[in-house]
C-alpha positions as CSV (number, residue, x, y, z in Angstrom):
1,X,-86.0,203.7,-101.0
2,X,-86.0,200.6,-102.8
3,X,-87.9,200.9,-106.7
4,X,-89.9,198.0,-107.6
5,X,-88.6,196.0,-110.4
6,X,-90.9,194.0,-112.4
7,X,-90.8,191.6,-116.0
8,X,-91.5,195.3,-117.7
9,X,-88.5,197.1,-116.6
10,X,-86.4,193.8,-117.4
11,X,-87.9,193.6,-121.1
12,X,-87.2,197.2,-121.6
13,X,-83.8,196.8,-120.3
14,X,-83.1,194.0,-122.3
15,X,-84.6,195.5,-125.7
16,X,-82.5,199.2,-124.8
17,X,-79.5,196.3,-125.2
18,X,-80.6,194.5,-127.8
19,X,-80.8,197.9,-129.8
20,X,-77.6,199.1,-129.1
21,X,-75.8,195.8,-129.9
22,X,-77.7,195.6,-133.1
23,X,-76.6,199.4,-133.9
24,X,-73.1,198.9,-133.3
25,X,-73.2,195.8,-135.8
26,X,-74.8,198.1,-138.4
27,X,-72.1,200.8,-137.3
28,X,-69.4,198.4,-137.6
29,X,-70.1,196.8,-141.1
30,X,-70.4,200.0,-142.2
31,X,-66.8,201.5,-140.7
32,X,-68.7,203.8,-138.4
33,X,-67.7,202.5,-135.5
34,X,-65.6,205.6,-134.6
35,X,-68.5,207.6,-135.2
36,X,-70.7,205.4,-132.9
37,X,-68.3,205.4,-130.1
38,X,-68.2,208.9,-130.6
39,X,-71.9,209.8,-129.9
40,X,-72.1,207.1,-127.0
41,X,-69.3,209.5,-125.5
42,X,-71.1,212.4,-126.1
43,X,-74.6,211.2,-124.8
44,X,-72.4,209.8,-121.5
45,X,-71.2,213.1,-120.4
46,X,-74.3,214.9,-121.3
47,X,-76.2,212.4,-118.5
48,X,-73.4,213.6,-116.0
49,X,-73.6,217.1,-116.7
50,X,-77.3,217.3,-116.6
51,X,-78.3,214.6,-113.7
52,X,-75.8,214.0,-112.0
53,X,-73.5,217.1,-111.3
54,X,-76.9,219.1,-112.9
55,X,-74.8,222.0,-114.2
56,X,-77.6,224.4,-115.7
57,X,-75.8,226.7,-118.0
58,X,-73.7,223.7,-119.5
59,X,-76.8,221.3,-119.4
60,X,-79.0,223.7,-121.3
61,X,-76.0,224.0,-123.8
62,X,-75.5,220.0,-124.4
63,X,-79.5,219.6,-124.6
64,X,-79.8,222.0,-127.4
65,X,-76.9,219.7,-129.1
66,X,-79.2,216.9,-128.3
67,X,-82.3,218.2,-129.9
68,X,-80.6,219.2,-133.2
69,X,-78.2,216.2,-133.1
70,X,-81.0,214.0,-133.8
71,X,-81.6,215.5,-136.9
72,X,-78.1,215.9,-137.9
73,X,-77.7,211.8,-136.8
74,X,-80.3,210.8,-139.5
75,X,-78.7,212.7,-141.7
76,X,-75.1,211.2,-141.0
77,X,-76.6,207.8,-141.0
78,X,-79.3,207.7,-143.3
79,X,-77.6,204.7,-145.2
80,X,-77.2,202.8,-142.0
81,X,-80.9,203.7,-141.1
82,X,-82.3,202.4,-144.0
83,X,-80.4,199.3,-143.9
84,X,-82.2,198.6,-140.2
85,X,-85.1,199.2,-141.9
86,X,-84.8,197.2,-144.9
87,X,-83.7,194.2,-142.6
88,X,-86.9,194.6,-140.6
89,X,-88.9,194.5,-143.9
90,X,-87.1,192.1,-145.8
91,X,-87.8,189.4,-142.1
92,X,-89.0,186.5,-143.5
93,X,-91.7,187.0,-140.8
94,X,-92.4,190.3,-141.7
95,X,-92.6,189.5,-145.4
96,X,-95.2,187.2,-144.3
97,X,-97.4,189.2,-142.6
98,X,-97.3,192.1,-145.8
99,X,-98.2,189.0,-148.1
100,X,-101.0,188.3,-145.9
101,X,-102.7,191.9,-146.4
102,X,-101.6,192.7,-149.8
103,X,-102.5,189.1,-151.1
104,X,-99.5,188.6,-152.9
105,X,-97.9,185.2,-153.1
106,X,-93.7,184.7,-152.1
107,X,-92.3,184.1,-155.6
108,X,-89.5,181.5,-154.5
109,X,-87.1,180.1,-157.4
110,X,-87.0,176.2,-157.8
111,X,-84.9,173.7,-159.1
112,X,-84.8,173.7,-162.7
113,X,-84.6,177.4,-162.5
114,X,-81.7,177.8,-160.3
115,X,-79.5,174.9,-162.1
116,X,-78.5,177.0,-165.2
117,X,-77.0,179.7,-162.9
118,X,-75.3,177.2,-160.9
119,X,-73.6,175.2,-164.0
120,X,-73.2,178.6,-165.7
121,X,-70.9,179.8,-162.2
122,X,-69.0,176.1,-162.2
123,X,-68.4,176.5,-166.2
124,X,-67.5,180.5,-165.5
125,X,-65.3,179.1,-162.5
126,X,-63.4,176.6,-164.6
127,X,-62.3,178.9,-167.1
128,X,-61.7,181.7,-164.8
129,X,-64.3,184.0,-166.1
130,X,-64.9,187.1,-163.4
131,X,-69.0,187.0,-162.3
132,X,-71.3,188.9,-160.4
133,X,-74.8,187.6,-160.1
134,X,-77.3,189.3,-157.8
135,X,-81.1,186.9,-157.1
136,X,-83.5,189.5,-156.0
137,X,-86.0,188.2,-153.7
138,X,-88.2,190.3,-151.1
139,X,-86.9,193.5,-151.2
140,X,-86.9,195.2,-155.1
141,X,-83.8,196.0,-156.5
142,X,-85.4,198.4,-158.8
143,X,-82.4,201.4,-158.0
144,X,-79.7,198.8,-159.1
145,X,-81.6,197.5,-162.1
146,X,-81.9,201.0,-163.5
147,X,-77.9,201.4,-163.6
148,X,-77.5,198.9,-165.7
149,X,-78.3,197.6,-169.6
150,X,-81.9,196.1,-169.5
151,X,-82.4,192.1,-170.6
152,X,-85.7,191.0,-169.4
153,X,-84.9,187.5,-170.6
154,X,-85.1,183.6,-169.7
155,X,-82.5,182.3,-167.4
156,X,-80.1,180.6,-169.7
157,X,-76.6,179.0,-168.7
158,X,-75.4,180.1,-172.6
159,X,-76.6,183.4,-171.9
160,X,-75.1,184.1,-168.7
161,X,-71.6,182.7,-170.1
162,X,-72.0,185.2,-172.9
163,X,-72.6,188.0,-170.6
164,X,-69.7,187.5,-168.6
165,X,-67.0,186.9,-171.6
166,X,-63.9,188.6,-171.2
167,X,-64.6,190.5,-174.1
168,X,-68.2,191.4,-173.7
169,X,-69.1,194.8,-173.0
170,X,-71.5,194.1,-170.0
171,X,-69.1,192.0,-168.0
172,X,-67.4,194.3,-165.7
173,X,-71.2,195.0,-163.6
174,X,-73.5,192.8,-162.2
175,X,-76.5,190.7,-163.0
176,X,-80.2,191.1,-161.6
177,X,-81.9,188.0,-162.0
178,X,-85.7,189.4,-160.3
179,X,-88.6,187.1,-160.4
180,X,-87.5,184.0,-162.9
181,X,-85.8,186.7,-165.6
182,X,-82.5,187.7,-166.2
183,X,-83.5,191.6,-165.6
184,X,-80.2,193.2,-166.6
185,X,-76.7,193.4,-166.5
186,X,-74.1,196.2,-165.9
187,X,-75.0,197.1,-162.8
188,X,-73.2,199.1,-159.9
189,X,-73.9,198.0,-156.4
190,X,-73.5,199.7,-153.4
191,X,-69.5,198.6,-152.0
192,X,-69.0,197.4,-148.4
193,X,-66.6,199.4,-146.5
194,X,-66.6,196.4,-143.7
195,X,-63.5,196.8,-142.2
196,X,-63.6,192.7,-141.5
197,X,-63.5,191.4,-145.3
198,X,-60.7,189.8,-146.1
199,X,-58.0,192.0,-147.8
200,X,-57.5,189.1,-150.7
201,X,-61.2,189.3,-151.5
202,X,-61.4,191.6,-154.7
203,X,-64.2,194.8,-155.3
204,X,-66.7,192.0,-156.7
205,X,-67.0,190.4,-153.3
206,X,-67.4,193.9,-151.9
207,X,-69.8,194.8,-154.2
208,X,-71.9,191.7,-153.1
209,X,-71.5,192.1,-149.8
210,X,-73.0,195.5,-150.2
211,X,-76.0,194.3,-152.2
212,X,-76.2,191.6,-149.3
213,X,-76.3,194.5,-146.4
214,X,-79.1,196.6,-148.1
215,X,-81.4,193.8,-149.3
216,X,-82.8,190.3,-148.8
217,X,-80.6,189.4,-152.3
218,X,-78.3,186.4,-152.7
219,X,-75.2,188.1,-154.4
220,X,-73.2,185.2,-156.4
221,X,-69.3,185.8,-157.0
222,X,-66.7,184.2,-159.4
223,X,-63.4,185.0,-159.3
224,X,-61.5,185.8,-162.0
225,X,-58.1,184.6,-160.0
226,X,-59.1,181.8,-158.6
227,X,-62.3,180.6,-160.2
228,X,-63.7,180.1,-156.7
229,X,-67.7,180.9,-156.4
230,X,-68.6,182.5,-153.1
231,X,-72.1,184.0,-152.0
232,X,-72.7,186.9,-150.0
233,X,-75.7,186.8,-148.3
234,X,-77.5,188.9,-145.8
235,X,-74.2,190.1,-144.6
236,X,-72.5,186.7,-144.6
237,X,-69.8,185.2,-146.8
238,X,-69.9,181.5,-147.5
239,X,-66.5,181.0,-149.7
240,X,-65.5,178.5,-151.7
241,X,-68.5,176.8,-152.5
242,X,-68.8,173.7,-154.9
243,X,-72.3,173.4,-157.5
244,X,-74.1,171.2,-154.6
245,X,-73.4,174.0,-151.9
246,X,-74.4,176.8,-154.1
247,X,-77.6,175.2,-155.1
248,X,-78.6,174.2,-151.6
249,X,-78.0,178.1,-150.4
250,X,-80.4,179.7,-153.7
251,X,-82.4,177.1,-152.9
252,X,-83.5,177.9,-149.2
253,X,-85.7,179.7,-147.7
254,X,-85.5,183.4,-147.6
């Protein structure tokens, strides 16, 4: 007996896969692969045992698993879940459609307010002065902000420099720039534990890709060994940068 397949079973096929590709991204930035792997396993033989070779006592053991393991898995992966959900939020299509019912305007940064945090990271990279500049855009950064030393002032190259001198006390964390103000300094960010970064790439480019994971943020990096600026950004590195490249990736759309 042949079952009809029409354009509905091939869309939910094809979203089932699109889920599980995107979860074993998440899983895999996160070094939960193992884990991932693990429950896939699991769910694999609890379809055999319970449809195909339909094993009652067994079944009715592995479905009480089930029904409590779902619990248990947002528990395990609460990070990870709210990570999915962030992403969803901070889609730039998404944002668009809360700005449309909540009347609030997209508050982008332009030119003349990006350029002192761009010659600030080229004058920081020169000298070989350590940096860690986070540029909060849709999603607040509100939890980060409140680990660090508040500022609430203009962006200023000379006060940035200051910030990060090897001898000032608020160098080691990072700065929140959120909506045109420097918003504080200090801060801790959540680190990566992406298996994939680069092993020469220090705990300041971990730290930004682990701002860049759980927000919409563009996390700026100087290194203190090379002077190199990098920027991670929505899970992406782009190394190396010169003052032309950075501006161009503050300056695009979000």
């Amino acid at each position: 007996m042949f079952f009809e397949f029409g354009i509905k079973d091939f869309i939910d096929i094809l979203l089932v896969a699109f889920l599980l590709y995107y979860t074993y991204k998440l899983m895999k930035a996160s070094g939960s692969i193992n884990v991932f792997t693990g429950i896939l396993v699991f769910i694999l033989i609890w379809l055999v045992v319970s449809q195909v070779l339909e094993m009652k006592l067994l079944g009715s053991i592995f479905d009480k698993l089930v029904s409590v393991g779902v619990l248990a898995l947002i528990i395990l992966f609460q990070e990870e879940i709210r990570r999915f959900l962030l992403t969803l939020g901070s889609h730039r299509h998404a944002s668009a459609l809360v700005r449309f019912f909540t009347g609030n305007k997209k508050e982008s940064m332009e030119h003349d307010e990006i350029m002192p945090v761009v010659t600030a990271c080229i004058s920081m990279g020169k000298q070989k002065v350590g940096a860690l500049i986070v540029i909060e855009h849709n999603v607040p950064l509100d939890d980060v902000v409140r680990t660090g030393e508040i500022i609430n002032a203009d962006i200023n190259q000379r006060l940035i420099e200051n910030i990060f001198f090897k001898n000032s006390p608020l160098h080691d964390g990072a700065m929140v720039i959120s909506k045109k103000r420097i918003k504080a300094a200090d801060c801790i960010l959540p680190v990566s534990h992406n298996l994939d970064i680069p092993k020469e790439l220090g705990l300041r480019h971990r730290a930004a890709m682990g701002i860049s994971q759980v927000s919409d943020a563009h996390a700026i990096i100087v290194s203190e060994e090379t002077g190199s600026i990098s920027v991670a950004y929505k899970g992406q590195f782009y190394l190396r940068l010169n003052a032309e490249e950075l501006e161009s990736l503050l300056t695009k759309e979000n």
